[in-house]
N, CA, C and O atoms as a CHARMM CRD file, in Angstrom:
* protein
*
  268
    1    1 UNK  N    -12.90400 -40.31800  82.35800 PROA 1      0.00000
    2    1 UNK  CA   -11.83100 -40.50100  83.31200 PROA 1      0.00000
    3    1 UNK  C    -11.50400 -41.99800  83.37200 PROA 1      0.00000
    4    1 UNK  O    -12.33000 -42.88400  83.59100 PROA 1      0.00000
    5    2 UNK  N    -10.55300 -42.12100  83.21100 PROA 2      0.00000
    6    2 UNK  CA    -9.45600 -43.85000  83.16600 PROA 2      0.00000
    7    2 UNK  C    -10.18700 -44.26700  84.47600 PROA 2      0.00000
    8    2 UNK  O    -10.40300 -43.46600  85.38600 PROA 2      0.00000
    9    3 UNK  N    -10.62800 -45.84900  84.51200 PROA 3      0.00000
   10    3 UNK  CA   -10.92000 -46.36700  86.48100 PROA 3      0.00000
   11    3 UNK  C     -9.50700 -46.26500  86.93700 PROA 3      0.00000
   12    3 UNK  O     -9.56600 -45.98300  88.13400 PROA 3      0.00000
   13    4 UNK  N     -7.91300 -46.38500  86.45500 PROA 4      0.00000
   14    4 UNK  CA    -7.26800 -45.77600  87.53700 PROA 4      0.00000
   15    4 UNK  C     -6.92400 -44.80200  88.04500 PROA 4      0.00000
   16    4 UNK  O     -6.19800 -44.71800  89.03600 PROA 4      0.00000
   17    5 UNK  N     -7.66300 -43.46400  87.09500 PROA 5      0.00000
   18    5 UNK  CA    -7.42600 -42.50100  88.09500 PROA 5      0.00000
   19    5 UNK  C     -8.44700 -42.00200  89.05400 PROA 5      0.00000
   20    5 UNK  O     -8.42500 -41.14700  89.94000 PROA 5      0.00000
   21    6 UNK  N     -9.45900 -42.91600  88.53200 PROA 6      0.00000
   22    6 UNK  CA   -10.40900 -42.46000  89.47900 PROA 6      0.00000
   23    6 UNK  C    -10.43900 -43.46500  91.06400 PROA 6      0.00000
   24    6 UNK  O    -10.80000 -43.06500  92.17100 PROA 6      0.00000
   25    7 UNK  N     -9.94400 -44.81400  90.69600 PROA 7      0.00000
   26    7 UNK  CA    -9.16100 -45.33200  91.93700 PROA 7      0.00000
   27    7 UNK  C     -8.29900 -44.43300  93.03900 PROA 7      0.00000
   28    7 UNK  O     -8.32000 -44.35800  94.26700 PROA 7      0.00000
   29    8 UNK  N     -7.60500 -43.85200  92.09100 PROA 8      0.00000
   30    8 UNK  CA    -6.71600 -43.22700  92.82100 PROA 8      0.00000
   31    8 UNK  C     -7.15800 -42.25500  93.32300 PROA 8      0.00000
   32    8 UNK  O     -6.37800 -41.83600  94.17800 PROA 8      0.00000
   33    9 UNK  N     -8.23600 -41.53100  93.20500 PROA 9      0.00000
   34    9 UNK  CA    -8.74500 -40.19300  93.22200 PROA 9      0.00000
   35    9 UNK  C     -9.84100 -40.64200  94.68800 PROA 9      0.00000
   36    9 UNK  O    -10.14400 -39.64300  95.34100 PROA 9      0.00000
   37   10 UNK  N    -10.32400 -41.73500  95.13500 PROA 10     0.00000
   38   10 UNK  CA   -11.08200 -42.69400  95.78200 PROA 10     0.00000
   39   10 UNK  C    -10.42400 -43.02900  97.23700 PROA 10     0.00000
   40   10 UNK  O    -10.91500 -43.07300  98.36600 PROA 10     0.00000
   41   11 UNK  N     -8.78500 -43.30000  96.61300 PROA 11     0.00000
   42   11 UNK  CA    -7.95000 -43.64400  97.36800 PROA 11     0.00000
   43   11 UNK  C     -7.91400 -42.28400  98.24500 PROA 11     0.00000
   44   11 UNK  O     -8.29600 -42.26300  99.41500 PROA 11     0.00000
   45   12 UNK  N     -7.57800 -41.51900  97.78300 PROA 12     0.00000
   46   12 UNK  CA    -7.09600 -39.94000  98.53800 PROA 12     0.00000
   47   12 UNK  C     -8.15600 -39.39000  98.75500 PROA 12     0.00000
   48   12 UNK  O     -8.06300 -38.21600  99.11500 PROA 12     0.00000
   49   13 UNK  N     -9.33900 -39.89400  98.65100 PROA 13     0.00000
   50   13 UNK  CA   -10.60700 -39.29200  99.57900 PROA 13     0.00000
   51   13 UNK  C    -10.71900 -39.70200 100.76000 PROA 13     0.00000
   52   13 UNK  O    -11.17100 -39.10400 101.73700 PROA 13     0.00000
   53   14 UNK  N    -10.21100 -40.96200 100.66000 PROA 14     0.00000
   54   14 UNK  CA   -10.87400 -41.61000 101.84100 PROA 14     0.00000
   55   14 UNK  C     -9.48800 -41.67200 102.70900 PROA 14     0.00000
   56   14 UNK  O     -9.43300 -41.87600 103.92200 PROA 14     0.00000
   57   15 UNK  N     -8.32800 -41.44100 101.78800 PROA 15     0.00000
   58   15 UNK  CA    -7.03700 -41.17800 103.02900 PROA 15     0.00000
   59   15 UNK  C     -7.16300 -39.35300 103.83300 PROA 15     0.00000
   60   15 UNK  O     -6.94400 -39.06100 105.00900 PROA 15     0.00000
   61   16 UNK  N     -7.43300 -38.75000 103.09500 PROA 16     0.00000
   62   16 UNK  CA    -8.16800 -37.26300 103.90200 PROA 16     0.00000
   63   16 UNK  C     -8.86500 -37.51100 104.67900 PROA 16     0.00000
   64   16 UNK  O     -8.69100 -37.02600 105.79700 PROA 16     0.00000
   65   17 UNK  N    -10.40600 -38.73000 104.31900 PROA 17     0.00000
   66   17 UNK  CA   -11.48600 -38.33700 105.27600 PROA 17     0.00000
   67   17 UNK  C    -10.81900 -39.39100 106.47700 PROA 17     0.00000
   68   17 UNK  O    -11.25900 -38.87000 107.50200 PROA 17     0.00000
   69   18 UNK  N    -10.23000 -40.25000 106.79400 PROA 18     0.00000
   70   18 UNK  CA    -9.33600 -40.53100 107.60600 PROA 18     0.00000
   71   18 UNK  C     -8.31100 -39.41300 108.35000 PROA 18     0.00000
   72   18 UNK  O     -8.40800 -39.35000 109.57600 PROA 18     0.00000
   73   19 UNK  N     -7.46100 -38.64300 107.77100 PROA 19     0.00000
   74   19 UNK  CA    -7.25400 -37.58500 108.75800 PROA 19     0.00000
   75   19 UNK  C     -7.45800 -36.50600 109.18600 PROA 19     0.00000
   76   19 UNK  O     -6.90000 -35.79100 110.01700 PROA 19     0.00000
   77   20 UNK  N     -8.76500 -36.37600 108.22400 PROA 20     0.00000
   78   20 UNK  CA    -9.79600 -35.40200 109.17600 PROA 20     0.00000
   79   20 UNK  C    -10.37600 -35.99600 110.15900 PROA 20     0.00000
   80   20 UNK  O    -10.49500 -35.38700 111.22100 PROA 20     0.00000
   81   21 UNK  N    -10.69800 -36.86600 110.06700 PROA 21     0.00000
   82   21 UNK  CA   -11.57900 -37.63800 111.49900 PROA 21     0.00000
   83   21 UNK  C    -10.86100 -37.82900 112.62100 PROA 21     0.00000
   84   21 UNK  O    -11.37000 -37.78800 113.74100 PROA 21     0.00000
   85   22 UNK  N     -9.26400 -38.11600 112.33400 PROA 22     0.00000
   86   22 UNK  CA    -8.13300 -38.30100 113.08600 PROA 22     0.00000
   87   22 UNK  C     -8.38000 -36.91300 114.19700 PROA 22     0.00000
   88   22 UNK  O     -8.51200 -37.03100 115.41500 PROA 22     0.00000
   89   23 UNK  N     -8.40300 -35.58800 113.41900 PROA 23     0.00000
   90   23 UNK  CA    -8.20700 -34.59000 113.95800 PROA 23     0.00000
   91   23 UNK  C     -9.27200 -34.56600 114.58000 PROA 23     0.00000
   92   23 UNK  O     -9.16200 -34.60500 115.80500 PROA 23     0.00000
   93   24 UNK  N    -10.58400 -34.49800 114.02900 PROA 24     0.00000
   94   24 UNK  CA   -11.40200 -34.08600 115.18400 PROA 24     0.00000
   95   24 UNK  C    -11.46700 -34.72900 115.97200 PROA 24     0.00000
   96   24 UNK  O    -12.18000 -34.25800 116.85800 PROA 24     0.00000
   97   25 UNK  N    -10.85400 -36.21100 116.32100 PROA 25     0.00000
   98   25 UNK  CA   -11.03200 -37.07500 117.88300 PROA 25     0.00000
   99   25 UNK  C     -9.53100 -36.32500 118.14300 PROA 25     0.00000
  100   25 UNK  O     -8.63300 -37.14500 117.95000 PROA 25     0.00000
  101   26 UNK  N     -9.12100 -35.25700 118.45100 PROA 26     0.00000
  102   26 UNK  CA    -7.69700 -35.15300 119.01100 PROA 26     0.00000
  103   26 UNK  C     -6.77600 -35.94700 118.82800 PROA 26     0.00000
  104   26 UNK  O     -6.20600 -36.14000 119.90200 PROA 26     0.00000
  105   27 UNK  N     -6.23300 -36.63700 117.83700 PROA 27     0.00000
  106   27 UNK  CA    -5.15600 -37.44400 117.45600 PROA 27     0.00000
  107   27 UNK  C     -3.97300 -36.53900 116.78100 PROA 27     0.00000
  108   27 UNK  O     -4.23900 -35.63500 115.98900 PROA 27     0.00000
  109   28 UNK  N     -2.71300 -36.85600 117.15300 PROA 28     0.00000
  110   28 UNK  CA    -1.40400 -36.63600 116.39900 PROA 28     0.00000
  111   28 UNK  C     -1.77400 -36.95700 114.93300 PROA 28     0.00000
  112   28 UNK  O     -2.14000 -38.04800 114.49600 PROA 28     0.00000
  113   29 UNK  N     -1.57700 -35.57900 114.12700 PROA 29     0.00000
  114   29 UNK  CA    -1.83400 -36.00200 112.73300 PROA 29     0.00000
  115   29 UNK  C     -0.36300 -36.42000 112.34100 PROA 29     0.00000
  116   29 UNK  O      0.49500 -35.71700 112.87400 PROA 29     0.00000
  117   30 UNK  N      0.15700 -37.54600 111.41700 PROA 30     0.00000
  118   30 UNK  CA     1.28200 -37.47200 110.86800 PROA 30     0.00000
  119   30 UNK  C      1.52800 -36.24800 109.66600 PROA 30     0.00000
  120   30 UNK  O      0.61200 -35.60700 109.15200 PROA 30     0.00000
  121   31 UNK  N      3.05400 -36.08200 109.34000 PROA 31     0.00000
  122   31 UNK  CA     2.77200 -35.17300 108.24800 PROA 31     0.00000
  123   31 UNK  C      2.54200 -35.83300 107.25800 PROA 31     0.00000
  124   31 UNK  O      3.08500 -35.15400 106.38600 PROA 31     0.00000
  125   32 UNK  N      1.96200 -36.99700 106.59300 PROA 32     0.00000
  126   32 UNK  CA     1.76100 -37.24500 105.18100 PROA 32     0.00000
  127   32 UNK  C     -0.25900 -36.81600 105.45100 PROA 32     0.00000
  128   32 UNK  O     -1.01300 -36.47500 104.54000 PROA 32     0.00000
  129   33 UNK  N     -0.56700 -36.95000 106.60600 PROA 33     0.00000
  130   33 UNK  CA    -1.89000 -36.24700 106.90900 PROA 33     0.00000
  131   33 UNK  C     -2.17100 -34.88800 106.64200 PROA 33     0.00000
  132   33 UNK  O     -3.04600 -34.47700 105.87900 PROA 33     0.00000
  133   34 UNK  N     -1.30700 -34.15100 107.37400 PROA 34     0.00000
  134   34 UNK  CA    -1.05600 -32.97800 107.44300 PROA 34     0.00000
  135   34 UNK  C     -1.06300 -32.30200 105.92400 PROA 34     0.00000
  136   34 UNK  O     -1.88500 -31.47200 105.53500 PROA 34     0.00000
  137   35 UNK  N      0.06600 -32.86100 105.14000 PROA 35     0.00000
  138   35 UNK  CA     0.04300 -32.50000 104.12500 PROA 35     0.00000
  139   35 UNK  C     -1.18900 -32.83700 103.26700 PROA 35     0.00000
  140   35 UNK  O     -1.77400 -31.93100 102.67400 PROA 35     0.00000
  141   36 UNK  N     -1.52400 -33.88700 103.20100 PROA 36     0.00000
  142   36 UNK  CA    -3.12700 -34.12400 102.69800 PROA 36     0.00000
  143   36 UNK  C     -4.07200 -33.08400 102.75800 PROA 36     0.00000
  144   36 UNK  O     -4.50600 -32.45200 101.79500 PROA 36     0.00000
  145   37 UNK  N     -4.32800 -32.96100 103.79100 PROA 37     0.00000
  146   37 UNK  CA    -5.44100 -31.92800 104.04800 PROA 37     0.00000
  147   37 UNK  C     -4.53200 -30.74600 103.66400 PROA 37     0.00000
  148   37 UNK  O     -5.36800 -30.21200 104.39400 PROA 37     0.00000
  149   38 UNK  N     -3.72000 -29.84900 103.28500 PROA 38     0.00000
  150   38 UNK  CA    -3.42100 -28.75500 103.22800 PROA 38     0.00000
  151   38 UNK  C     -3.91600 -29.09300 101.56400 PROA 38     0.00000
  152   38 UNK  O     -4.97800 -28.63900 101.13700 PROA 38     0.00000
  153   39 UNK  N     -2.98200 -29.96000 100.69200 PROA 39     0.00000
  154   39 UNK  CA    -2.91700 -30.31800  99.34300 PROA 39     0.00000
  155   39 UNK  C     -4.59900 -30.35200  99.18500 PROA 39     0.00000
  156   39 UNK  O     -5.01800 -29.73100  98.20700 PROA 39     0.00000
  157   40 UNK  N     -5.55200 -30.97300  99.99200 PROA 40     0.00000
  158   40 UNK  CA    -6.96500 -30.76200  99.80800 PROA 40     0.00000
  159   40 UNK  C     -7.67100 -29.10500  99.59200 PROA 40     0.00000
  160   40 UNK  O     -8.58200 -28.69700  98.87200 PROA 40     0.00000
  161   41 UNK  N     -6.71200 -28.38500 100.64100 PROA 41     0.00000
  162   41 UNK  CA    -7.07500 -27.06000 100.96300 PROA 41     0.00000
  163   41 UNK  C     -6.40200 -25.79100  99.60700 PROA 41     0.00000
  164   41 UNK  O     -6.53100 -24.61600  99.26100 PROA 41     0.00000
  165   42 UNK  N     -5.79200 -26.82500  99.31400 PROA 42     0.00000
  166   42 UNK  CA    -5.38400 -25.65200  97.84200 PROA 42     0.00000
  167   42 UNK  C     -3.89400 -25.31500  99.03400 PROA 42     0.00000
  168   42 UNK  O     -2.99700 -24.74400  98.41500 PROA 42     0.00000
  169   43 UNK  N     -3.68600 -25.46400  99.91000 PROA 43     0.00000
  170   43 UNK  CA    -2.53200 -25.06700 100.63600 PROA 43     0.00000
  171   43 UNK  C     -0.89800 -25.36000 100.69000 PROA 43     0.00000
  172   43 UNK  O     -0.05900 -25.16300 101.56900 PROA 43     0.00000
  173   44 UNK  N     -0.83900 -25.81500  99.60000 PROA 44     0.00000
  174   44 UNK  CA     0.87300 -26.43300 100.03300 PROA 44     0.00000
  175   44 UNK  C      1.85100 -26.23800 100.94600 PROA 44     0.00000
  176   44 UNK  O      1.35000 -25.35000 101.63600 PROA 44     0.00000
  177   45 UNK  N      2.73300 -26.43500 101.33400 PROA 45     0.00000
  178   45 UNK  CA     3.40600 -25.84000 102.42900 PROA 45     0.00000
  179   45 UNK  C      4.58900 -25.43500 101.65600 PROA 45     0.00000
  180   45 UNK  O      5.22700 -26.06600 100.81400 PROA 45     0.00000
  181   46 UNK  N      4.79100 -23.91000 102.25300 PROA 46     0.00000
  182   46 UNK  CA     6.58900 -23.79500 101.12400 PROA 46     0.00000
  183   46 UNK  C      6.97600 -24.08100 101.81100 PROA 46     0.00000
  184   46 UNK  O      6.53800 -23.89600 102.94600 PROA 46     0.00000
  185   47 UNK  N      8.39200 -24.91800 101.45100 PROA 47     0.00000
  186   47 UNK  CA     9.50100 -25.61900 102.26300 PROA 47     0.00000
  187   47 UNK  C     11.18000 -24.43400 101.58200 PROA 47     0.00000
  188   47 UNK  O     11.78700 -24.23900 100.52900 PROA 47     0.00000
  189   48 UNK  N     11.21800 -24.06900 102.74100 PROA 48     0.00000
  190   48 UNK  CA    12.58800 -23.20700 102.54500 PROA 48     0.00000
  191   48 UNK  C     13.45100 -24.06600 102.31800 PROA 48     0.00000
  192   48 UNK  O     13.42800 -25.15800 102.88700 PROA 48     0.00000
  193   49 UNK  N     14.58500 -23.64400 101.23800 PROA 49     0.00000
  194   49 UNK  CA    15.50400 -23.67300 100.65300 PROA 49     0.00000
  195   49 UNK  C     16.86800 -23.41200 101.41700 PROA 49     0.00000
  196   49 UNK  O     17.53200 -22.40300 101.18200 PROA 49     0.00000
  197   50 UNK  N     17.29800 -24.47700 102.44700 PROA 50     0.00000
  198   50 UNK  CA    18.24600 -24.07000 103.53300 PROA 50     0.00000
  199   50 UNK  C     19.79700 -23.76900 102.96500 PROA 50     0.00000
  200   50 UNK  O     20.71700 -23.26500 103.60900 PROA 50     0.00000
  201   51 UNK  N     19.81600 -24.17400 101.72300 PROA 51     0.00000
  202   51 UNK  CA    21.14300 -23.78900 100.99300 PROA 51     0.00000
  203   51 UNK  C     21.22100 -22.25200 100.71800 PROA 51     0.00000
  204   51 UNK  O     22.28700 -21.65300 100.85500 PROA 51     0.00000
  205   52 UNK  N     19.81600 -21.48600 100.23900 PROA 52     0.00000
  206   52 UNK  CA    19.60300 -20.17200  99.61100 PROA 52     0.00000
  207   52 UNK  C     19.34800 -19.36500 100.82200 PROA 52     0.00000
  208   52 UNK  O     19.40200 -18.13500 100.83300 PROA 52     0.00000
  209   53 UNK  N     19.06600 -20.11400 101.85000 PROA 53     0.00000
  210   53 UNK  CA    18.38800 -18.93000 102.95800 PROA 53     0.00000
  211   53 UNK  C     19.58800 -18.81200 104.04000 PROA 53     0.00000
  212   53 UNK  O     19.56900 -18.00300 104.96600 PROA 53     0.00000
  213   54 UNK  N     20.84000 -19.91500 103.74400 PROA 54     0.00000
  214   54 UNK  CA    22.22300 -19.17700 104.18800 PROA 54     0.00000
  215   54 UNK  C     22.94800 -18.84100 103.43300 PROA 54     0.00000
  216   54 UNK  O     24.02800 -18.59100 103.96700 PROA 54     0.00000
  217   55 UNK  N     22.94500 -18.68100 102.36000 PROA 55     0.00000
  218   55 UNK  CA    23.76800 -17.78500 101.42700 PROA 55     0.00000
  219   55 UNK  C     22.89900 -16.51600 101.51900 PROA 55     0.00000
  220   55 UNK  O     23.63300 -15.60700 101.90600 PROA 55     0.00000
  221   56 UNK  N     21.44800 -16.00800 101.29700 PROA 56     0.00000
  222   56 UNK  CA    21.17900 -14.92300 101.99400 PROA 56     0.00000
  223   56 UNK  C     21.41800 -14.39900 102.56000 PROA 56     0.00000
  224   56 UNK  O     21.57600 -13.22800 102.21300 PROA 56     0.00000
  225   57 UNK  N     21.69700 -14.84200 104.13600 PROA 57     0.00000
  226   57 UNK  CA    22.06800 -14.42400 105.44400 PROA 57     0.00000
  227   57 UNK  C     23.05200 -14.40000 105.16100 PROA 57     0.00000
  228   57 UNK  O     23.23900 -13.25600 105.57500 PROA 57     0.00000
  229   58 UNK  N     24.41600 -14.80100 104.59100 PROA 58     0.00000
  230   58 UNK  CA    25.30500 -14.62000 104.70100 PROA 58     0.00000
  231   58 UNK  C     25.77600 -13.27200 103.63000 PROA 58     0.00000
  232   58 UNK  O     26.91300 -12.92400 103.94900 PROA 58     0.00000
  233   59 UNK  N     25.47500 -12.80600 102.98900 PROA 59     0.00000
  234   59 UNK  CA    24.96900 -11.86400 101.97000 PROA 59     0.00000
  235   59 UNK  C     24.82800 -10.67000 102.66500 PROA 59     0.00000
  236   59 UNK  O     25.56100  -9.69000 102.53700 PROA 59     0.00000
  237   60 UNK  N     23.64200 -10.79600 103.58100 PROA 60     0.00000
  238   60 UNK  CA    22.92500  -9.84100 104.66800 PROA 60     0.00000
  239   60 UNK  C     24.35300  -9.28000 105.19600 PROA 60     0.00000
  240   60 UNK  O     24.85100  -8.23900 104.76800 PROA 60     0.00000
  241   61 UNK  N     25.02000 -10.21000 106.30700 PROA 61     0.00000
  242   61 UNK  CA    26.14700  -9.99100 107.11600 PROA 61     0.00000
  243   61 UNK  C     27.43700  -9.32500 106.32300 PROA 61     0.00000
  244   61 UNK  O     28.08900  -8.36000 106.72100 PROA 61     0.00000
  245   62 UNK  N     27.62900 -10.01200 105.20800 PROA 62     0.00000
  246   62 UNK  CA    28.69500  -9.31700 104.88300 PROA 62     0.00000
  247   62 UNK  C     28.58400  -7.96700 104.20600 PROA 62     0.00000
  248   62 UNK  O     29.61300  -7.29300 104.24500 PROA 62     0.00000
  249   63 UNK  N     27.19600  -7.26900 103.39300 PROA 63     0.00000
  250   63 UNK  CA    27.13100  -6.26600 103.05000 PROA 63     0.00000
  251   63 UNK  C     26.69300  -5.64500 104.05700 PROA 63     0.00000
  252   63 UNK  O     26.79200  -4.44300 103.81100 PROA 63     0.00000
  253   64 UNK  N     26.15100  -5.85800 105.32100 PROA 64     0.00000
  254   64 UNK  CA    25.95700  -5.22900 105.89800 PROA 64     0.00000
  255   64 UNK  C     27.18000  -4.23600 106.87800 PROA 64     0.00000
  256   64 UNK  O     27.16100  -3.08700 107.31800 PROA 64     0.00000
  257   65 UNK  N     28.07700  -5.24500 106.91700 PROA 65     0.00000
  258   65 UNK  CA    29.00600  -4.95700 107.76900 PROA 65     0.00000
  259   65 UNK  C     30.04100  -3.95900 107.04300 PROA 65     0.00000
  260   65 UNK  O     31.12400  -3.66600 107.54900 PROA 65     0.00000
  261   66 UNK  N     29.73300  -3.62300 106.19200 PROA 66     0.00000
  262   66 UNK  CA    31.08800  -2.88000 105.14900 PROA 66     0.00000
  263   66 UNK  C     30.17900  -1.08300 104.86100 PROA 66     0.00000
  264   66 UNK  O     30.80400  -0.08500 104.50300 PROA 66     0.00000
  265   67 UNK  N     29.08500  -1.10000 105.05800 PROA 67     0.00000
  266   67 UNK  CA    28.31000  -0.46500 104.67300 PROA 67     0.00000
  267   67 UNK  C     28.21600   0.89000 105.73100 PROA 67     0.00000
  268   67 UNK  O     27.39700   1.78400 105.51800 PROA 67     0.00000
């Protein structure tokens, strides 16, 4: 492994174990925290697609209404 990726790999341990610790003293996690620990957790967050999820709905409404 290259030392910069293992820098980097060093870096994002210790930026996690920072907002895990955040959390357990009850602190506001930011979301670049938030996301950390999920990205740690195998968790990503899906982020909806607000262009596709009103052309959906709008899809919904108009076949619905003819039907």
């Amino acid at each position: 492994m290259s030392a910069e990726l293992n820098q980097l790999m060093l870096e994002h341990e210790e930026y996690l174990e920072s907002a895990l610790e955040d959390m357990e003293f009850g602190a506001l996690l930011t979301d670049d925290q938030v996301a950390c620990i999920r990205q740690a957790c195998g968790k990503p967050k899906q982020r909806k697609n607000e262009t596709l999820t009103a052309l959906f709905n709008d899809f919904g409404t108009i076949f619905r209404s003819q039907a």
